[in-house]
N, C-alpha and C positions, 0 to 999 in steps of 0.2 A: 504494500500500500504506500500512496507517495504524502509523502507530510505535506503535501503543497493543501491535500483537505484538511489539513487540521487551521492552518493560515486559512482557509476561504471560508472554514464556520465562526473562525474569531472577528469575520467582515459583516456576519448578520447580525441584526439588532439582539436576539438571543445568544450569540455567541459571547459580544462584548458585554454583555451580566455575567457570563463563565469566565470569565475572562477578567472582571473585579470581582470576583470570588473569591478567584484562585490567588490574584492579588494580597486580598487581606490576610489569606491563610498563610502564603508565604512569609509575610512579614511578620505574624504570630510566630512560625516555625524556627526561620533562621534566628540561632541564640548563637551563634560563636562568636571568639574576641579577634579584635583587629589579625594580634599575629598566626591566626590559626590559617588554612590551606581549606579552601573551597572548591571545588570543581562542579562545573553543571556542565551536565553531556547533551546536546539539542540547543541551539540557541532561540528565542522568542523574539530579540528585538525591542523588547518593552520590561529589561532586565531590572531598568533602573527604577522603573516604580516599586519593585519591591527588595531590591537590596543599591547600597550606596557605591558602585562601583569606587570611586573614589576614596573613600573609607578602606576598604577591603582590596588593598593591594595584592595579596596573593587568591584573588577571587579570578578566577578563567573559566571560560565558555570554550568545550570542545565539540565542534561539529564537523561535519563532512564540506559542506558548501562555503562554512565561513561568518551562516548566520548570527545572530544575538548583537547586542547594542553596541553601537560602532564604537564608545571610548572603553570597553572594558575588553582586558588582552582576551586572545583568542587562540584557537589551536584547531588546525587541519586535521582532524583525523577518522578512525573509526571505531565507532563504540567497542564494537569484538575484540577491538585488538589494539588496547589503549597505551601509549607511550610513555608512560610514567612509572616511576619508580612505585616496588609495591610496599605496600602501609606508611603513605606518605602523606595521605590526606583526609582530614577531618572532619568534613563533612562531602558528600557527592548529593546535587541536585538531577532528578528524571525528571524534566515537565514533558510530559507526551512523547515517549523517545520510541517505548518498549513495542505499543502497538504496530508502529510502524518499522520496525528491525525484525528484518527475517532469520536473524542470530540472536534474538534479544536473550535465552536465560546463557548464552557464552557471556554476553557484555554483561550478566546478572556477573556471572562469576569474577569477570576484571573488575566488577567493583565491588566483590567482594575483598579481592587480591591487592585495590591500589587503595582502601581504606585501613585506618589506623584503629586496631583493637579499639572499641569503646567509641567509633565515630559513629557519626549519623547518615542516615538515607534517609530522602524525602523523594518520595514515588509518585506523578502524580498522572492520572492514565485515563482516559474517558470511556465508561460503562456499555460496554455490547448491550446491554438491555434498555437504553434510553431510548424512548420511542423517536424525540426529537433526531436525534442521531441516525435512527436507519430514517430516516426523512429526508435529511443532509446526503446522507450514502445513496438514494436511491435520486436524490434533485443532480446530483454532480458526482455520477457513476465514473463519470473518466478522469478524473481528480484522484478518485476512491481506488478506482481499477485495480480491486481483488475482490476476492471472495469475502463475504463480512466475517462470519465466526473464523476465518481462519488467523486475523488478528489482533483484531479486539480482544483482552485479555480480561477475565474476571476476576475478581476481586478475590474468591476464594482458591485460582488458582495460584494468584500471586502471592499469597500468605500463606500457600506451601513450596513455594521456591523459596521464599526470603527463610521457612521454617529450614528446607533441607541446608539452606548455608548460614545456617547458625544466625541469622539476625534476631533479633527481640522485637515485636512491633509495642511503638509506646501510645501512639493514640492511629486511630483513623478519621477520615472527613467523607462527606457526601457533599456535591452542589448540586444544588437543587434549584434551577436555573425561572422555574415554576410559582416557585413562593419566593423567591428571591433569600434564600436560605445555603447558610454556612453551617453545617452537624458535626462537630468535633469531639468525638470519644471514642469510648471503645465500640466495635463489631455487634453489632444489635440488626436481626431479620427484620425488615418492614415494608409497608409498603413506598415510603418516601426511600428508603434504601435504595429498591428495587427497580424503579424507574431516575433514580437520578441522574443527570445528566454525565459528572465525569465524578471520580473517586480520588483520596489521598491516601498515604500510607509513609508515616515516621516511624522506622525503627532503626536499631540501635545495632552494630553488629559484636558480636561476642565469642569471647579469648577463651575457651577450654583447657583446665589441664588435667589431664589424664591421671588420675591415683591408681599406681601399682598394686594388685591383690593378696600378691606374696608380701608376706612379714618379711621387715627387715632382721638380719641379723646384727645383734649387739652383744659384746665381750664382757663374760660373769666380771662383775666385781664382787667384792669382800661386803657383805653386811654386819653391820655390828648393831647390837642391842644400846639403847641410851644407858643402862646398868653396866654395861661392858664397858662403855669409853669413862664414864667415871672411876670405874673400879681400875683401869689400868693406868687413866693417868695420878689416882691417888698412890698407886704401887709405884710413880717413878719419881715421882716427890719423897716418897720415904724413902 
């Protein structure tokens, strides 16, 4: 599928509500300090309404075309097969990447591999089930030009990718493009769930360490009774 539909639903009156949604949630989300390491893979172009590029000097945008807000540095590449040193970064932004990567859980794994024990991912992916969406996919099929279920990602299948590579998820969101509604918590069935327009997902990824089964061995020492050390140091005084 060509990300060029994800740009031509964010040009309808409906999209740009999705669109300051996704805005507000991201400026809730991003918490890290000046000198930590940023990366967002997909650039949007309208980076700067929700983080300060200016501020966040080592903040970068990697895309394949070169997209995202022209003053903040940038990086040619491809999500699968990302050029960076691994657990070097602090947090990694997904706004819309996943659906549209026909390698997306490889590039799940490179960012598994170039995040730092305890860093964050912030996921953010638009719902196969929004009615609006197959509406948009079926008004600008050659935009879309694939098969719908074959990219669009749901929500419970991503929260067992992030389970199988050890992430933690710490809250989830819905936008609700309808009620004009931002849902911030945990994983709850509904019906506002279920048709919402696009989906969030912050979690955390996590450092394991394996405890060995076997007992260690440790060399006998001497035990002496508290009767025993008085009675022998009073024998070396006399």
């Amino acid at each position: 599928m060509k990300r060029k539909f994800l740009f031509s639903c964010y040009q309808s009156p409906r999209g740009k509500l999705l669109q300051a949604l996704e805005v507000d949630y991201l400026k809730r989300s991003i918490t890290v300090g000046c000198k930590q390491t940023v990366l967002q893979i997909g650039g949007l172009g309208w980076e700067n309404e929700f983080i300060d590029c200016s501020l966040y000097q080592r903040y970068t945008i990697l895309d394949t075309f070169g997209e995202g807000y022209q003053e903040a540095s940038k990086i040619r590449a491809r999500a699968f097969s990302l050029p960076i040193q691994t657990e070097s970064i602090d947090l990694v932004i997904l706004p819309h990447i996943l659906e549209f990567d026909a390698q997306r859980f490889q590039t799940m794994r490179e960012v598994e591999r170039v995040l730092k024990p305890e860093g964050d991912l912030i996921v953010l992916t638009l719902n196969p089930w929004s009615l609006w969406l197959r509406t948009q996919y079926l008004w600008d099929r050659k935009l879309a030009d694939s098969w719908w279920q074959g990219h669009f990602i749901s929500r419970s299948r991503l929260l067992d990718w992030l389970k199988l590579l050890n992430f933690e998820v710490k809250t989830t969101a819905e936008f609700d493009i309808d009620s004009v509604k931002l849902n911030i918590g945990t994983f709850t069935l509904n019906k506002n769930t279920v048709l919402a327009t696009a989906y969030a997902i912050k979690a955390v990824k996590r450092r394991y360490t394996l405890i060995p089964l076997a007992a260690e061995s440790y060399e006998s020492q001497p035990v002496f009774a508290a009767s025993g050390l008085e009675s022998s140091g009073r024998n070396q005084h006399e």
